[in-house]
Structure formats: C-alpha cells, structure tokens
C-alpha positions in Angstrom: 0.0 0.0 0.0 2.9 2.3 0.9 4.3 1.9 -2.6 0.9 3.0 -4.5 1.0 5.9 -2.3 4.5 6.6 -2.9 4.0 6.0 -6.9 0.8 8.8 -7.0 2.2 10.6 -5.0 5.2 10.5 -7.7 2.8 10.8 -10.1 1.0 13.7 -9.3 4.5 15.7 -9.3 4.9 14.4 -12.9 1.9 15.5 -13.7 2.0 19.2 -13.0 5.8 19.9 -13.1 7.1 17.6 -16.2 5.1 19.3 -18.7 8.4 20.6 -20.6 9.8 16.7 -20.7 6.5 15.8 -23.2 7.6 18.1 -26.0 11.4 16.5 -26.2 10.0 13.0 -25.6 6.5 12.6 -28.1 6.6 9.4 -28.7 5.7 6.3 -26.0 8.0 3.9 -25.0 8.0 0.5 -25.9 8.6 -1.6 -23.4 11.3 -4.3 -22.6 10.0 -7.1 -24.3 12.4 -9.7 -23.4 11.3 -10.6 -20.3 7.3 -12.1 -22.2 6.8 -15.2 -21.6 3.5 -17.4 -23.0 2.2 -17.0 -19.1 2.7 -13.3 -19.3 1.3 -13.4 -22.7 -2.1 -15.5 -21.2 -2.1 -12.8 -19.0 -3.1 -10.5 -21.2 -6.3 -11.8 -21.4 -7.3 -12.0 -17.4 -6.4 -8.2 -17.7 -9.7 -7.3 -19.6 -12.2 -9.9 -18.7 -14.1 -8.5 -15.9 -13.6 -9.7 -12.0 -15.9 -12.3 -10.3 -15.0 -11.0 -6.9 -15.5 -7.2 -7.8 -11.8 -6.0 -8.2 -10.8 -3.5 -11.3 -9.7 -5.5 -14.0 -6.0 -3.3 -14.9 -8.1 -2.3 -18.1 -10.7 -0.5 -15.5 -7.6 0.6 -13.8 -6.6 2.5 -16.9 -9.6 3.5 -18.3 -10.7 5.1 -14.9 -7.3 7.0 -14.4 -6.9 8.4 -18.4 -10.6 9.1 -17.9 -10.9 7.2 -21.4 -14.5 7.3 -23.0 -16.6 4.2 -23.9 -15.4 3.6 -27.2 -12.0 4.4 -26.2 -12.6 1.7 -23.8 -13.5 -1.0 -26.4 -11.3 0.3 -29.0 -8.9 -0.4 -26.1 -9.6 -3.9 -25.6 -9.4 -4.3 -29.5 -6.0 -3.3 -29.5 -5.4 -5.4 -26.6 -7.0 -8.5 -28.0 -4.8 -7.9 -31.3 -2.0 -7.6 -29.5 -2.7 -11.1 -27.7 -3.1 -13.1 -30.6 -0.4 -11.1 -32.6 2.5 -11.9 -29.3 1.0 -14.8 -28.0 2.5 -17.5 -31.2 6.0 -14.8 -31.2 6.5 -15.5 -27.8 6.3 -19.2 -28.2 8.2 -19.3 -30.8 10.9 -17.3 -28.9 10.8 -19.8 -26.1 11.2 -22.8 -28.6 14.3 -20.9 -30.1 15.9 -20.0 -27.1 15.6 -24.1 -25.9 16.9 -25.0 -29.3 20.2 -22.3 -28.9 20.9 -23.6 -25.2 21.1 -27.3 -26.8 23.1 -26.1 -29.3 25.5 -24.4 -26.7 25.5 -27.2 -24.5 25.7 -30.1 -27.1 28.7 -28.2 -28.6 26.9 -27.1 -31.5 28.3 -26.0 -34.9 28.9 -22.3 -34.6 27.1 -22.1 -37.9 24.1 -23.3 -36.4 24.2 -21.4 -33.1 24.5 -18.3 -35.5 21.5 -19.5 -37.8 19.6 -19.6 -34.3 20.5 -16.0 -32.9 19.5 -14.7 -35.9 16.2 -16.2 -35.9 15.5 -15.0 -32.6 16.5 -11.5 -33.1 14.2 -11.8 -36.2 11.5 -12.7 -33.8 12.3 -10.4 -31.3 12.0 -7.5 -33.6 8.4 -9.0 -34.9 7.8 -8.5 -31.0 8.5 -5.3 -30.8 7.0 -4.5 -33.9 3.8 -5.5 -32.8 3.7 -3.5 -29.4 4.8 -0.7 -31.1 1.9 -0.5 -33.3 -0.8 -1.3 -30.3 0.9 1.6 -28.6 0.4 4.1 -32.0 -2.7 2.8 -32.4 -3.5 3.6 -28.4 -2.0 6.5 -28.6 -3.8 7.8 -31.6 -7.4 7.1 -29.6 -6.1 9.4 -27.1 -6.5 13.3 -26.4 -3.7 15.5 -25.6 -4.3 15.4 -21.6 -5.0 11.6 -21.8 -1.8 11.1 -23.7 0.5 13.8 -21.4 -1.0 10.9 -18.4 0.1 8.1 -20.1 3.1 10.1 -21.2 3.6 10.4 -17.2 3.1 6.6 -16.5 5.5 5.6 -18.3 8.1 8.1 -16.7 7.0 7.1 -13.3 7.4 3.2 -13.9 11.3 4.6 -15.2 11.9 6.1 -12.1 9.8 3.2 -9.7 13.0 1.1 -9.4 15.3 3.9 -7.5 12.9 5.5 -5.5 13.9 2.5 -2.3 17.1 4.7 -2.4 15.8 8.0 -1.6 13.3 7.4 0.7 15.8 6.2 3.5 17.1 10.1 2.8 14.4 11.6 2.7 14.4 13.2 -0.7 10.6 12.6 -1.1 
C-alpha cells in the first residue's frame, strides 16, 4: 500500500511539473520485451475480462485514471485482443528458439548453427517489438492530448519506480 502511495504521489509531481519533458520526448516507449513469456502473454487476457470477486480489472484501472471514454474503452480492448493473438505465437516461438540455442550451446553445436539460431531469434524479437509498437500508435492515436500527457507520465514514473527504495531512506521525497 505504501508503494501505491509513494507512486501517486510521484505521479501527481509528474503531472504538474514535467510538462516541458513531453515536447522533447512525443513518442511512447516500448517496453522491454524480453522478459514475455506465453504465461505473461495468457495474461493479457485475465487483464480485460471483468472480476468475479469485484476488483478492477487493470483495463478498469486505466480506463478510470486516463478518464478514457466508452469507445476508447472498447477500442482499447481491440487493440489489446490484437496484441494477444499477434505476441501470443511470437513469444512461443521465442521460447522454442531460445531451448533450441541452449542445446546447441551445451551439445557443442556447430557455430554455424548457433549463429543460424540468434539470428532467428532476433528476427522474432523484432516482430515482438513491432507489434507493441503498433498497439501503442494505435493507443495513442485514440487518445487526447491530456489523456496522452497521463500516459506520457506513466511511463516516466514506472522509469523512475525502481530507484525510489534509495531515496526514501534520505528523505528526498
């Protein structure tokens, strides 16, 4: 609980001070994607499908804090279910490389073939990306300006999450 508080609290100072970093950084981020896996990728779809026991789904989550409207909402899930089906056989394919390259590696594996296999998973990798960077110009193009400067804000805050343990003991926040 402590570290949503300390991440809104984050937040809301991104919000009203940062308003200069938006113009030299327009474009989002595309996240790290080479930590999916197929279970992250099944994820995906737990994060839409409404609750049984009445919690916000993380699509609520965002929807309620970018203050998106109902299409916006379903256009959301769209992109989201795209995304799924686009990741979900990239991602598997990923794994099946990687398990092939570690054989190869262990087995003593020609170095012709080890390189065959890095290249196929950097091809891979970049379909990855690929896809998640069009879901995020597609969600990004759904958005208004103050709905985008929030997301925008987000994604600076989740840059900065993993050194705020080192200045609280300081005192710096």
């Amino acid at each position: 609980m402590k570290k949503i508080g300390i991440a809104l609290v984050l937040l809301t100072i991104l919000l009203t001070t940062c308003t200069g970093i938006y113009a030299q950084k327009p474009g989002l981020k595309t996240p790290d994607v080479t930590k999916l896996t197929v279970d992250k990728i099944l994820q995906l779809q737990a994060a839409i499908v409404p609750q049984s026991n009445g919690d916000l789904t993380p699509l609520q989550v965002v929807a309620e804090f970018l203050q998106l409207q109902p299409a916006q909402i379903t256009e959301l899930g769209q992109f989201l279910q795209t995304r799924q089906a686009t990741l979900a056989p990239l991602v598997q394919t990923l794994q099946a490389l990687t398990q092939r390259l570690g054989i190869l590696l262990n087995s003593g594996g020609s170095p012709a073939q080890v390189g065959a296999v890095v290249i196929q998973v950097h091809a891979v990798q970049q379909q990855v990306v690929q896809a998640q960077q069009t879901f995020l110009t597609q969600f990004a193009a759904i958005l208004d300006a103050e709905q985008l400067q929030k997301l925008q804000a987000v994604q600076i805050a989740a840059q900065l999450q993993p050194i705020l343990p080192a200045f609280e003991p300081i005192f710096l926040f």
